[in-house]
C-alpha positions as CSV (number, residue, x, y, z in Angstrom):
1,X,10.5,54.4,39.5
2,X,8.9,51.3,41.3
3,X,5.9,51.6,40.1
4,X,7.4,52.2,36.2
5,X,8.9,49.0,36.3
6,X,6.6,46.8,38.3
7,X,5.1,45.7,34.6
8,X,8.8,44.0,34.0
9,X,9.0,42.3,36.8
10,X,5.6,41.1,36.7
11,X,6.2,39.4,33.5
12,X,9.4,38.5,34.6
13,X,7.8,36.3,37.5
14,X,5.1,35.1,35.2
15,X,8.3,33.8,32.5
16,X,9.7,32.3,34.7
17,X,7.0,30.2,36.6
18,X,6.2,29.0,33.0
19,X,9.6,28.0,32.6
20,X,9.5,26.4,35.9
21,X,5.9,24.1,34.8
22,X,7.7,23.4,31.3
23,X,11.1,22.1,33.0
24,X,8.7,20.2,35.4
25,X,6.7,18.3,33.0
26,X,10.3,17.8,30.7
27,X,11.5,16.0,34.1
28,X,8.7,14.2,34.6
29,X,7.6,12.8,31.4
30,X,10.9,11.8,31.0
31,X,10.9,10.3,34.6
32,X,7.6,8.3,33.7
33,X,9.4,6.3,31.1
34,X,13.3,5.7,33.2
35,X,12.0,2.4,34.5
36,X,10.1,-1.1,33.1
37,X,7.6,-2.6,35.4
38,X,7.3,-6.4,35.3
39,X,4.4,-8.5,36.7
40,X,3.7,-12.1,35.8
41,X,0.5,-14.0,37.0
42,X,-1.4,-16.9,35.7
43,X,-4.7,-17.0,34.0
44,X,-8.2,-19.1,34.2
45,X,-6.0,-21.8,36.7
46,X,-9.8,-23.5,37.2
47,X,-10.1,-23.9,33.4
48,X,-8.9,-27.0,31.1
49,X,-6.3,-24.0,29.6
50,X,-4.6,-21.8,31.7
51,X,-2.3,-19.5,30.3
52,X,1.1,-18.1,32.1
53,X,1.6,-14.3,31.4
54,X,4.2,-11.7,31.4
55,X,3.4,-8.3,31.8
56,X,6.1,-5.6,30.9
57,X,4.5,-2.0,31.4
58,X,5.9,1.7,32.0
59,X,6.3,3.0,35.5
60,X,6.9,6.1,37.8
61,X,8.8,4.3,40.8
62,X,12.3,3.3,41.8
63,X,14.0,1.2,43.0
64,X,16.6,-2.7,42.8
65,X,16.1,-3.6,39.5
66,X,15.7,-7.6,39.2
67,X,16.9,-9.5,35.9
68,X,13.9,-11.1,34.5
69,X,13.7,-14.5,32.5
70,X,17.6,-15.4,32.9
71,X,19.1,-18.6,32.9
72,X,22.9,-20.3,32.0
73,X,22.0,-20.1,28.3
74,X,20.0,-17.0,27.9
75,X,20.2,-13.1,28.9
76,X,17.3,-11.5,30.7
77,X,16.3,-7.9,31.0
78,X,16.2,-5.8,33.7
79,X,12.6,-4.5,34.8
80,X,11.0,-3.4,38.8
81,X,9.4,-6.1,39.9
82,X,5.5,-5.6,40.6
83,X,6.0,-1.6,40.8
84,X,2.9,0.6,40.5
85,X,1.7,1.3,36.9
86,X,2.2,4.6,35.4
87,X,-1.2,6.9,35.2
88,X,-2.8,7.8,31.6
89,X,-3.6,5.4,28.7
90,X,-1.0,3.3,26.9
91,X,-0.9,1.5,23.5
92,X,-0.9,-2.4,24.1
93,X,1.2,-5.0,22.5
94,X,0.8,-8.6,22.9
95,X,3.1,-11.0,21.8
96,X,3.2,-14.8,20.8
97,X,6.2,-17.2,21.1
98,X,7.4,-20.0,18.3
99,X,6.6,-23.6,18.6
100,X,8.1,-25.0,22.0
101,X,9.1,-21.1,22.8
102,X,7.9,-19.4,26.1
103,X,7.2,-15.8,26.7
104,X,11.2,-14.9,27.4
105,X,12.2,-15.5,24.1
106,X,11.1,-11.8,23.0
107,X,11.9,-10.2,26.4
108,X,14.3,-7.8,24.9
109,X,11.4,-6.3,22.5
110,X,9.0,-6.2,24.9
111,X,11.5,-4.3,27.5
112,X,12.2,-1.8,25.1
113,X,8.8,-1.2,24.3
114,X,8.1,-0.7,27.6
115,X,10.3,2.4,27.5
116,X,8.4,3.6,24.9
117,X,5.3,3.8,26.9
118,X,3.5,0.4,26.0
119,X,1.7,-2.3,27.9
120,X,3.5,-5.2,26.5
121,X,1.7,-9.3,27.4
122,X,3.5,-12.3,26.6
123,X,1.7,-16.0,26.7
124,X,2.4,-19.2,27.0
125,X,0.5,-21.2,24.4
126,X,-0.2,-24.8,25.7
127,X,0.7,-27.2,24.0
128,X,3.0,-25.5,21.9
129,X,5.6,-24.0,24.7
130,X,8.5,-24.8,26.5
131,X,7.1,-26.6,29.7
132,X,3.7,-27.9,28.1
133,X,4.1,-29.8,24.5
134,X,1.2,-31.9,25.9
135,X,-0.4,-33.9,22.5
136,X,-4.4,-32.9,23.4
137,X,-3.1,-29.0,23.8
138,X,-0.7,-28.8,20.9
139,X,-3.2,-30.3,18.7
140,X,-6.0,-27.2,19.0
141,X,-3.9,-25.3,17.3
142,X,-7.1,-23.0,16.7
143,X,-6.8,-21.9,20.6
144,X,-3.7,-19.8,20.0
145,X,-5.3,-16.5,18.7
146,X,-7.8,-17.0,21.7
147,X,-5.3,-17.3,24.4
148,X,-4.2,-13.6,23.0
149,X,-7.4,-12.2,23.2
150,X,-8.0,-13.3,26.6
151,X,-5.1,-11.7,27.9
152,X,-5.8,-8.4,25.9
153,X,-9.2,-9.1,27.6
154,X,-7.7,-9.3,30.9
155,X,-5.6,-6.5,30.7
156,X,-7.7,-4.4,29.5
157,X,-10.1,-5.0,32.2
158,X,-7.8,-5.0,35.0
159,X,-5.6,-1.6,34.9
160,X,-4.4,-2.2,37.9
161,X,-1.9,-5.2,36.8
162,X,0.2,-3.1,34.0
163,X,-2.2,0.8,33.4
164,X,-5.0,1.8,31.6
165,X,-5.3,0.3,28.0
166,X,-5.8,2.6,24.9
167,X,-8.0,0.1,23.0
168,X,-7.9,2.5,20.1
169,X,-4.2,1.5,19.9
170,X,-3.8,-2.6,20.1
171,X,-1.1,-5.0,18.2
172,X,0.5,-8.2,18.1
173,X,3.4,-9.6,17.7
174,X,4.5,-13.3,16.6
175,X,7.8,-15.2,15.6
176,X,7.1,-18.6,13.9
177,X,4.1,-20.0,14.9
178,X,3.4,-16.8,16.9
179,X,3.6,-15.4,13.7
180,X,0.8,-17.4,12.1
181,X,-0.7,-16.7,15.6
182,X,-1.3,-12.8,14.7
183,X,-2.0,-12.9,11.4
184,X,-5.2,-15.0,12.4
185,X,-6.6,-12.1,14.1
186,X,-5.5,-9.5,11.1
187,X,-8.5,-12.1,9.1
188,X,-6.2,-14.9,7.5
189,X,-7.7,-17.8,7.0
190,X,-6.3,-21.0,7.3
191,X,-7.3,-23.8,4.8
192,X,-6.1,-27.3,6.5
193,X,-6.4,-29.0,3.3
194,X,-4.6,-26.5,1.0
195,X,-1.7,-27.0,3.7
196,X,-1.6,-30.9,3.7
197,X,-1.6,-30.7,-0.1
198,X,0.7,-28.0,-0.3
199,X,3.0,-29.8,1.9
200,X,3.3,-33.0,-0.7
201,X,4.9,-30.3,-2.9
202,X,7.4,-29.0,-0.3
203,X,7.7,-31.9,2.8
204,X,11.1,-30.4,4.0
205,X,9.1,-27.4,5.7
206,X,9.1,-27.3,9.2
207,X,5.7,-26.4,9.2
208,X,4.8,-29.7,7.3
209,X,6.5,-32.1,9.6
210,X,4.1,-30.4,12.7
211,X,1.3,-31.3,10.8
212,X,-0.1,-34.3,13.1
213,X,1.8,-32.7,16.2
214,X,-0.7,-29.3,15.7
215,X,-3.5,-31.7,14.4
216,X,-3.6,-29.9,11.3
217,X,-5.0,-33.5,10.0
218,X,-7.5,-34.3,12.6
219,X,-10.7,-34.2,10.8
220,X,-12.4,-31.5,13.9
221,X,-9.3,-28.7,12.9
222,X,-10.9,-28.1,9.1
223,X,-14.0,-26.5,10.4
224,X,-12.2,-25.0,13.2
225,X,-8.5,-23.5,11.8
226,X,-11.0,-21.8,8.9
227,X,-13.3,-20.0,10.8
228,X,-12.8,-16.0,11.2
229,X,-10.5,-15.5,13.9
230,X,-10.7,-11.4,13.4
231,X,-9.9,-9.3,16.2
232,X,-11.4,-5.3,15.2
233,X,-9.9,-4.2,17.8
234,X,-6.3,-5.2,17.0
235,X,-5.3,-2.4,14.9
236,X,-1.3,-3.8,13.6
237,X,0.8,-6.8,13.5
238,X,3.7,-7.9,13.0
239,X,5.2,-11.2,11.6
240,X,8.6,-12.2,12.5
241,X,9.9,-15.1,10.0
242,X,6.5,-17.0,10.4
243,X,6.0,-20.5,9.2
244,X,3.2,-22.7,8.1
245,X,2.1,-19.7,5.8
246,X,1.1,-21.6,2.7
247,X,-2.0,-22.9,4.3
248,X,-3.6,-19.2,4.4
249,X,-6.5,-18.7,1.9
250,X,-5.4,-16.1,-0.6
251,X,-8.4,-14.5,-0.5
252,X,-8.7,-14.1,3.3
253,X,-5.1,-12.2,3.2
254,X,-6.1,-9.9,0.1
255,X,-9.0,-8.7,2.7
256,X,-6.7,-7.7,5.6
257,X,-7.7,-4.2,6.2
258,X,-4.9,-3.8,9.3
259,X,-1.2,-2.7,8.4
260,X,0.9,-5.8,8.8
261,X,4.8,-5.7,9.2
262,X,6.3,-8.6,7.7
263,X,9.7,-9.8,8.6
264,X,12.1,-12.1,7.0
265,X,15.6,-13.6,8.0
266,X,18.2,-13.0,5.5
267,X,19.7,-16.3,6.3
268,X,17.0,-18.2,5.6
269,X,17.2,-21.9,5.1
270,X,15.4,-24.6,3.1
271,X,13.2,-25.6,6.6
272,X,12.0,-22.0,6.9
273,X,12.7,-20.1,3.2
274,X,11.5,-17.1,3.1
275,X,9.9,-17.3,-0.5
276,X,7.5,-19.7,0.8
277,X,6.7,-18.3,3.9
278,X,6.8,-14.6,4.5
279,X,7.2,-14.1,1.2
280,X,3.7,-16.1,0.4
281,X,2.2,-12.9,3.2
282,X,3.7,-10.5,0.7
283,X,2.7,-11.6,-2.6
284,X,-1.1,-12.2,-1.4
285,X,-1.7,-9.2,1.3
286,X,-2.2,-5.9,-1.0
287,X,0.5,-3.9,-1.1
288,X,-0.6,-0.7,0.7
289,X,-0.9,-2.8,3.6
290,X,2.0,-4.0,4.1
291,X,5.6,-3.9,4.8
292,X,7.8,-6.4,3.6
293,X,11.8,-6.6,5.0
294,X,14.4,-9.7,4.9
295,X,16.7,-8.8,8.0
296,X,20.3,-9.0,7.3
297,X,22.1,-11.4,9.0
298,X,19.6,-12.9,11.2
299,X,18.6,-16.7,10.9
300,X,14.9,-18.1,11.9
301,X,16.2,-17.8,15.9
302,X,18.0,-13.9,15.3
303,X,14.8,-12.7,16.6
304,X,15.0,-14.6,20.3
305,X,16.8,-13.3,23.2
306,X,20.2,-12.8,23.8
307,X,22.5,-15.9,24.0
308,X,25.0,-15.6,26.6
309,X,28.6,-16.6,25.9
310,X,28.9,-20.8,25.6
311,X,25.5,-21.4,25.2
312,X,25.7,-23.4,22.3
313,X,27.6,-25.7,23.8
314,X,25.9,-26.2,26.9
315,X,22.1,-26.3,25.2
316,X,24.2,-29.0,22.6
317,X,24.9,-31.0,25.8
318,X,21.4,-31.1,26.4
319,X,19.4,-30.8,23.6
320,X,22.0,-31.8,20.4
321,X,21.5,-30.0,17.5
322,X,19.4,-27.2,19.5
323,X,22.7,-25.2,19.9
324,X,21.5,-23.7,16.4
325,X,19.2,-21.0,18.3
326,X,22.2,-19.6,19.4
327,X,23.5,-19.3,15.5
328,X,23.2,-15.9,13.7
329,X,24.0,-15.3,9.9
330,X,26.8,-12.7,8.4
331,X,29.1,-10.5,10.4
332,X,26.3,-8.9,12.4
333,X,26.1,-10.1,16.3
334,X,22.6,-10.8,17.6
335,X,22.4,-7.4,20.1
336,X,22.7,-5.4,16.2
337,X,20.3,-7.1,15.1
338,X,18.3,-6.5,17.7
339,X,18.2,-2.9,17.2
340,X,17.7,-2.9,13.6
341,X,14.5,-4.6,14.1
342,X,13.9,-2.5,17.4
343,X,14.0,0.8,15.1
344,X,11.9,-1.2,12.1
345,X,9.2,-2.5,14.9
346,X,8.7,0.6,16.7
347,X,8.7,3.0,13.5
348,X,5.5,0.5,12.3
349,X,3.9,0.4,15.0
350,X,3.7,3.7,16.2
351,X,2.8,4.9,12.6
352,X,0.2,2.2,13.0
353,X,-1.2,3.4,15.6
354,X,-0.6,7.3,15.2
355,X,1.7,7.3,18.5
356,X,4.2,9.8,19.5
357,X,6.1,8.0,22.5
358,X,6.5,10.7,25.4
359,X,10.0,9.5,26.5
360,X,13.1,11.8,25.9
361,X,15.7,9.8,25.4
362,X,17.1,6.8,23.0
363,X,14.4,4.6,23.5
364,X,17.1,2.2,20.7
365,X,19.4,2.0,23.6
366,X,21.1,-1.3,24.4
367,X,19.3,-3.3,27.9
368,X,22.0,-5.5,28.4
């Protein structure tokens, strides 16, 4: 009798150690993704351009979750502190802030990316951020793609600080002038003297009144804003209500070869329409590499962080007429809009780069 059913409970031990390794890895690839790492250091301090960074990545430890890059006016996101990095490879995303921006003002993207399993680095473009508008900075505006590619350089080379890079699966991410950031290393071209002509036809541009503050009409930025800025290695980008768009060659953005996401606010205005700047992407980039989407509801500064409640006022108090970041469009608070473009961002991007996130989970699932 024993021995007529010791083939059962062979396979009944062997069914259920299997079960036991597939519940196992479940638990654990979904551990891997339950908390964001965040690590910020500072780059090339010896240089004439050093660059601040913020580093969100995925990780396997625990522990008191600190709220990073919060102030009276704006929400942070909660992320370990200098935990270990996860093992395997990861997908990298680096990101560019707006004109007089910082690397906080996407820190609820790159959080939630984070959960999804990417290596996400932020920089501060000097010159053109919050703490540095210095004049000799801001006006080599041709620096900007570079400061990315240094960080992607030194994150790629340094696994230690946020994992091991995929470099078969790197993109950017800009708003504003980030967004013309990117698009420089997708292979647009930008013409100075197409912009300062252009900008005779439409003056009330925001783009066109940085003109001498970016030296856009210094006579060394002609030979430097046209040369190739093309990264191979960055695979995607993404635009996020760019400006100063019309300077792009149209024949340098018909010969992007990389998908580009291009993103629009709804509730445009006449500084920043969206006819003559994202829509200018879309009517010159071929079709089958792109994606073209006006966000409903959101105004140019929808797609910063989280405003907490007053902040208008007190940044007025300060700053008047800033309080306007704090201003969406439409019925739709800034946290839904958030998500929409969460869901639109990450769909691209990891259709992009042919990536399955491992986490279980609602990766769409609010920070704050």
């Amino acid at each position: 009798m024993c021995d007529q059913n010791r083939p059962v409970l062979i396979n009944l031990v062997l069914n259920m150690s299997r079960l036991f390794v597939l519940f196992l890895t479940v638990m654990l690839s979904s551990a891997a993704w339950s908390e964001t790492a965040f690590r910020q250091l500072r780059m090339d301090e010896e240089s004439s351009r050093p660059l601040e960074v913020a580093l969100w990545y995925p990780t396997l430890q625990h522990g008191a979750l600190q709220t990073i890059g919060d102030n009276i006016a704006f929400s942070g996101t909660r992320a370990l502190r200098d935990a270990e990095p996860t093992s395997g490879e990861h997908p990298l995303l680096l990101i560019s802030h707006g004109y007089g921006g910082n690397w906080r003002n996407l820190n609820w993207l790159a959080q939630r990316m984070a959960l999804q399993g990417y290596i996400v680095a932020a920089v501060d473009h000097p010159g053109t951020t919050t703490r540095n508008q210095h004049p000799q900075d801001a006006q080599q505006l041709w620096l900007r793609p570079q400061d990315l590619l240094h960080v992607m350089n030194k994150v790629i080379a340094t696994p230690a600080l946020a994992g091991r890079v995929d470099s078969r699966r790197i993109a950017a991410i800009g708003h504003s002038l980030g967004g013309w950031t990117v698009l420089e290393l997708a292979g647009a071209r930008f013409d100075a003297q197409r912009f300062i002509t252009d900008c005779q036809q439409h003056p009330i541009l925001s783009g066109c009144k940085l003109t001498a503050k970016l030296g856009i009409d210094q006579p060394l930025a002609a030979s430097k804003l046209v040369a190739d800025a093309r990264e191979s290695r960055i695979k995607a980008v993404v635009s996020l209500d760019l400006g100063l768009a019309r300077g792009f060659r149209p024949d340098s953005l018909r010969q992007i070869t990389v998908p580009v996401l291009i993103m629009a606010a709804q509730a445009d205005s006449d500084a920043l329409p969206a006819s003559l700047e994202s829509g200018y992407l879309a009517t010159y980039i071929p079709a089958d590499r792109q994606r073209y989407r006006r966000v409903e509801g959101a105004t140019h500064f929808s797609f910063m962080q989280m405003c907490k409640p007053g902040a208008a006022a007190l940044i007025e108090q300060e700053a008047p007429g800033e309080g306007i970041v704090c201003e969406d469009g439409g019925t739709l608070s800034r946290n839904a809009i958030h998500l929409h473009l969460l869901k639109e961002i990450s769909s691209f991007l990891n259709q992009a780069l042919d990536y399955q996130p491992p986490r279980a989970g609602n990766p769409l699932a609010s920070s704050h």
